[in-house]
C-alpha positions in Angstrom: 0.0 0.0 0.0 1.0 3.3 -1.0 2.0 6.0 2.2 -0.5 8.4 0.8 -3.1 5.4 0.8 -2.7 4.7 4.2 -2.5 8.1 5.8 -6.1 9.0 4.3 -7.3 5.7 5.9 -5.7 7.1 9.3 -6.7 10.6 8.8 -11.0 9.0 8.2 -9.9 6.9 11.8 -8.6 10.2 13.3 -11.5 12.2 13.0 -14.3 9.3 13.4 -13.0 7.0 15.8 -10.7 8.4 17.8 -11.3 5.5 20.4 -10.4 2.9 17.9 -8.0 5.2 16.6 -5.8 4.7 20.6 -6.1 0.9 20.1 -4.9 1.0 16.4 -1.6 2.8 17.0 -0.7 0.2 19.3 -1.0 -2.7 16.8 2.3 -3.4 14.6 2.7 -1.6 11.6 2.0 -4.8 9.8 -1.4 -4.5 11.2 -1.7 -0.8 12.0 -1.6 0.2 8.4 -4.0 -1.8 6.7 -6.4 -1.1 10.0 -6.2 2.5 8.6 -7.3 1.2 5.0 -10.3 -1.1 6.8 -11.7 1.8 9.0 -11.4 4.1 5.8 -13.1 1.7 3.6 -16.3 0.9 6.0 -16.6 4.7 7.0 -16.6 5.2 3.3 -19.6 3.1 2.5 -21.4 3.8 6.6 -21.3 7.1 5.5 -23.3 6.7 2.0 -26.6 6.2 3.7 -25.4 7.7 7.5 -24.7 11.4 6.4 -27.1 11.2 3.1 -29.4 14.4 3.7 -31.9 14.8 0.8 -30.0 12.1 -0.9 -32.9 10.0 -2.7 -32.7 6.5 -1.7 -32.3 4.9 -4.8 -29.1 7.4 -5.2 -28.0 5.4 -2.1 -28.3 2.4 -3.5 -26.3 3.5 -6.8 -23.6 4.0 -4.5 -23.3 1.4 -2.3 -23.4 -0.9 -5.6 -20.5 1.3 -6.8 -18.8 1.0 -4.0 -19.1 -2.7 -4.1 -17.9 -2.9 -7.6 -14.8 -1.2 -6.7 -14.2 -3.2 -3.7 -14.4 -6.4 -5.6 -12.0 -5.1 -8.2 -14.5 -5.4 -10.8 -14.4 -1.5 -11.3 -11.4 1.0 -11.2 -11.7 2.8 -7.7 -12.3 6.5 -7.6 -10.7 7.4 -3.9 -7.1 6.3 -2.9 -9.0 4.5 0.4 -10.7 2.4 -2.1 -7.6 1.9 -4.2 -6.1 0.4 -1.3 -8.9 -1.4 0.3 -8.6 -3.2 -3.5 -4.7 -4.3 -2.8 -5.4 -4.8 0.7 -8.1 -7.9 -0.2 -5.9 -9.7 -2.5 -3.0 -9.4 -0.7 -4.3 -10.6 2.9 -7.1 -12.5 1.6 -10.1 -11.0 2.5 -13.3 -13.5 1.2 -15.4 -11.8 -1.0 -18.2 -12.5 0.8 -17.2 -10.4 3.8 -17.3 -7.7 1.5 -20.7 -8.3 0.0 -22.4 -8.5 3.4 -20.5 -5.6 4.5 -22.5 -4.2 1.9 -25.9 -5.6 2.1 -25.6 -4.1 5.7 -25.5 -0.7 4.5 -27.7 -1.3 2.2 -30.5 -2.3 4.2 -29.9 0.6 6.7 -31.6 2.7 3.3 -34.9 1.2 3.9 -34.9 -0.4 7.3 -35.0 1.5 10.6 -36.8 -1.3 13.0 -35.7 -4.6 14.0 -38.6 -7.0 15.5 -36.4 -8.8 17.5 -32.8 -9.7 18.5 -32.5 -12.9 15.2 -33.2 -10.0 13.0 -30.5 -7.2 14.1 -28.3 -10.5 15.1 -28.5 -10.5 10.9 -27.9 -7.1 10.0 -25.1 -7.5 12.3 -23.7 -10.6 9.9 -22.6 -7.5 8.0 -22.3 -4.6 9.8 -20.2 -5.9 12.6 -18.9 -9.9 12.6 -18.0 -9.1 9.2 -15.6 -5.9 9.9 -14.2 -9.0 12.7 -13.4 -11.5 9.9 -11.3 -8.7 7.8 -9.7 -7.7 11.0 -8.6 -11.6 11.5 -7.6 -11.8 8.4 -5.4 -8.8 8.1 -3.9 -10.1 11.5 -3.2 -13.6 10.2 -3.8 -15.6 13.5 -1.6 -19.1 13.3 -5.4 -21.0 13.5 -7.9 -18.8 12.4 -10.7 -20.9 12.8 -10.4 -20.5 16.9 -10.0 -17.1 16.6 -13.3 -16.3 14.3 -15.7 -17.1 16.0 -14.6 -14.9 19.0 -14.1 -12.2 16.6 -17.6 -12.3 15.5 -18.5 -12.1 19.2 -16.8 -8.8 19.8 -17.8 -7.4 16.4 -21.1 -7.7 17.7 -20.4 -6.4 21.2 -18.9 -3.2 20.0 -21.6 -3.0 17.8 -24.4 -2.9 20.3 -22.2 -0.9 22.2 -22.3 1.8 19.4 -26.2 1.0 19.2 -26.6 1.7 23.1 -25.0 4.8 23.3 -26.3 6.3 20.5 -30.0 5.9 21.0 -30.8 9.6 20.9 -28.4 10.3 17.5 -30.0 7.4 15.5 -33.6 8.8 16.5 -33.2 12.1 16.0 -30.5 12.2 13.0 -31.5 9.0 11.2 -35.0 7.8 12.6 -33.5 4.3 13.6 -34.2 2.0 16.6 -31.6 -0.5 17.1 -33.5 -1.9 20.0 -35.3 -4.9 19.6 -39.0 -4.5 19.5 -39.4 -7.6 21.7 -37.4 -6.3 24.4 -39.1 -3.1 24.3 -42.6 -4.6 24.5 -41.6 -6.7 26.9 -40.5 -3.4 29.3 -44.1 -1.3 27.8 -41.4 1.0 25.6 -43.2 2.4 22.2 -41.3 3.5 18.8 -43.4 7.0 20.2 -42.0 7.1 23.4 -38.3 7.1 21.8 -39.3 9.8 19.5 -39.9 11.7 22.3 -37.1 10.9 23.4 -39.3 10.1 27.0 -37.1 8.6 29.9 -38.9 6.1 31.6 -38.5 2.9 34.2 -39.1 0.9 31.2 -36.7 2.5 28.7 -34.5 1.8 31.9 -34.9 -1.7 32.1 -34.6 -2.2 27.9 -31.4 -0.5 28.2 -30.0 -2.9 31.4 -31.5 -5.9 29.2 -29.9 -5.0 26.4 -26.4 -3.7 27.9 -25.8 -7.5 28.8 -26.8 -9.0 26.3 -23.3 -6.7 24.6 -21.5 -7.7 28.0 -21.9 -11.3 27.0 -20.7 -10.9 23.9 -17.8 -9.3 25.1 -17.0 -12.1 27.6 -17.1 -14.4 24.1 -14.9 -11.8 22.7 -12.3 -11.7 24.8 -12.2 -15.1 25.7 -10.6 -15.6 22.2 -7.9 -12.8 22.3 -5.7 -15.7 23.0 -5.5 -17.3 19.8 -4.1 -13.7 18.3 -0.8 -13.0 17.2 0.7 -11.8 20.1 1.5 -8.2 19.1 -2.1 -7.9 18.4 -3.6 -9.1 21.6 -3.1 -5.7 23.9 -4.4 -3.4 21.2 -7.2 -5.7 20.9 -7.7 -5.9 24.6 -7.3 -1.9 25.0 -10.5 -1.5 22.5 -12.8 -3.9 24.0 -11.7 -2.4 27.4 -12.1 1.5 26.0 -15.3 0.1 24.3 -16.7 -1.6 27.4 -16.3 1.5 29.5 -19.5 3.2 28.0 -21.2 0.5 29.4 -20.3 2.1 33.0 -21.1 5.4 31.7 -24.5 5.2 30.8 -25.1 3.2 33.9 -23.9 6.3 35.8 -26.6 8.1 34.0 -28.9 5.9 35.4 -29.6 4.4 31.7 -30.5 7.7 30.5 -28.8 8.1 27.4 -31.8 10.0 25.8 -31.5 13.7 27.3 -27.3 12.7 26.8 -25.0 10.8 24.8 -22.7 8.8 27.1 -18.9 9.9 26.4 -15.7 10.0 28.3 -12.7 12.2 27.8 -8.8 11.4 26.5 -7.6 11.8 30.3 -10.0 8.9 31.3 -8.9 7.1 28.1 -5.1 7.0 28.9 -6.0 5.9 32.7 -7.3 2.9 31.2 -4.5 2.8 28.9 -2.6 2.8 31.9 -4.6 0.0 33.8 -4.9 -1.8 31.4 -1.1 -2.5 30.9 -0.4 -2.5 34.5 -2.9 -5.5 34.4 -1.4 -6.7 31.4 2.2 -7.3 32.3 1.0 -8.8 35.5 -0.6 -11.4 33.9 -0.8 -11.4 30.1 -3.9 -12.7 29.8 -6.8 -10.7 28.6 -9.8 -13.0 30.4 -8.3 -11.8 33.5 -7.2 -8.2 32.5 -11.1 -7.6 31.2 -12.4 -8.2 34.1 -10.2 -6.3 36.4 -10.7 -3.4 34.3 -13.8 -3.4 32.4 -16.8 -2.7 34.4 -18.3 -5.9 32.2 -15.9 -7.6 34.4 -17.6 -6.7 37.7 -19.3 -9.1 39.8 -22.7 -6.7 39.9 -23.1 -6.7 36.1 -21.9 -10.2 35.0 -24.7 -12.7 36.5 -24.5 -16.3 35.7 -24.9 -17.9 32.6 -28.3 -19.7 33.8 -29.6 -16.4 35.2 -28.8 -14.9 31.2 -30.7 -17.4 29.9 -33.6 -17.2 32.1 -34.2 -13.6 31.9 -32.9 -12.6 28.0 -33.6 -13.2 24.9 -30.8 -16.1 23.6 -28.6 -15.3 20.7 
């Protein structure tokens, strides 16, 4: 990949994730600079139907299908990101069909702005989420890949409902999305209405505690398989799903209410758990134990049992 290539990649991660920009810097350069060209490339296409004011929806589409075109290589790429992405798939071996559901993802975020119930967002996550985990695997190049997927397809997902969590108000109000399950909000007396409102009740409450560990399971699964990463990948992997995790403990110092606020944290509070979390690391160097001295996922209070999970949530 060409520097110029790479530094747009960064420069997209610099100003749109600047807390998966921390983690990234810490990976090798190996890694580090085609995680530039992956985060450019899915911010690229997020962006076609995420920042599309007064774009008709079938001009959407148009461009998502151009978008996956280039991608594929079956058209000449029109932004240096996309030139990359292009060299970055044949060169690391990227399956095609990561690409294409990546795709469909966005795709259906043109149309759809409800999800019935947690087997339907589980499969818009397919693409949005465990697929951006496969291409991450792949570029990392684990010595047995098929023990590390799965787990990165469980922390996909769990930063994914992490960014669905937090976001509540901005996907309401910018976008007219609900990324919570109907089923859990009918379960709790919480109406599409009530969100629009952006009304903060005992019920929204209890959706939101329902639905923060149903991520913090995920993560658990996630983490669990940091293991079978290279090993100068598996800190800058841990530091994300610790950063990550850590909106979970904002938002329940808001009391769940993340409609009259979104729940952020600073860079100071960042680089404490920078800090912590490699304090933890070289004490141990292994991130089951790390997460959960860090991460409030890791905390007794939140984590429950695994028959207590099943009993109360809806299953994966």
């Amino acid at each position: 990949m060409k520097d110029t290539h790479v530094e747009a990649g960064k420069a997209i991660q610099q100003q749109t994730g600047k807390t998966f920009h921390l983690a990234t810097r810490l990976l090798p350069e190996r890694v580090r600079h085609p995680t530039y060209v992956l985060y450019g490339f899915f911010r690229i296409c997020d962006e076609v139907v995420d920042d599309a004011v007064d774009v008709p929806p079938e001009e959407q589409a148009k461009r998502l299908e151009s978008l996956r075109n280039q991608a594929l290589g079956s058209k000449p790429p029109d932004d240096p990101v996309l030139e990359a992405f292009n060299d970055l798939r044949e060169s690391h071996g990227i399956a095609d069909e990561e690409v294409a559901v990546f795709i469909d993802a966005m795709a259906a975020d043109i149309e759809k702005s409800r999800y019935e119930n947690y087997e339907e967002l589980e499969e818009y996550m397919r693409g949005s989420a465990a697929a951006v985990g496969q291409m991450m695997t792949s570029v990392m190049n684990p010595t047995n890949p098929d023990r590390a997927r799965p787990h990165a397809t469980a922390l996909g997902e769990a930063f994914q409902l992490t960014n669905f969590l937090r976001d509540v108000r901005e996907d309401i109000e910018d976008r007219d999305r609900i990324y919570l399950p109907r089923t859990t909000r009918e379960r709790h007396g919480v109406t599409d209405e009530q969100i629009g409102r952006l009304e903060f009740t005992d019920g929204f409450a209890a959706v939101m505690h329902d639905e923060l560990r149903r991520a913090e399971a995920l993560y658990r699964e996630g983490v669990a398989g940091i293991q079978y990463l290279p090993e100068d990948c598996q800190f800058a992997v841990l530091l994300a799903a610790v950063l990550y995790a850590e909106y979970h403990r904002v938002i329940r110092a808001q009391g769940y209410d993340v409609l009259s606020r979104e729940p952020s944290f600073g860079t100071t509070r960042k680089l404490v758990l920078l800090a912590k979390t490699r304090w933890h690391w070289r004490k141990t160097g292994d991130p089951e134990t790390v997460f959960r001295a860090v991460s409030p996922v890791g905390t007794p209070e939140h984590r429950g049992s695994d028959v207590e999970r099943r009993d109360t949530l809806p299953t994966r």
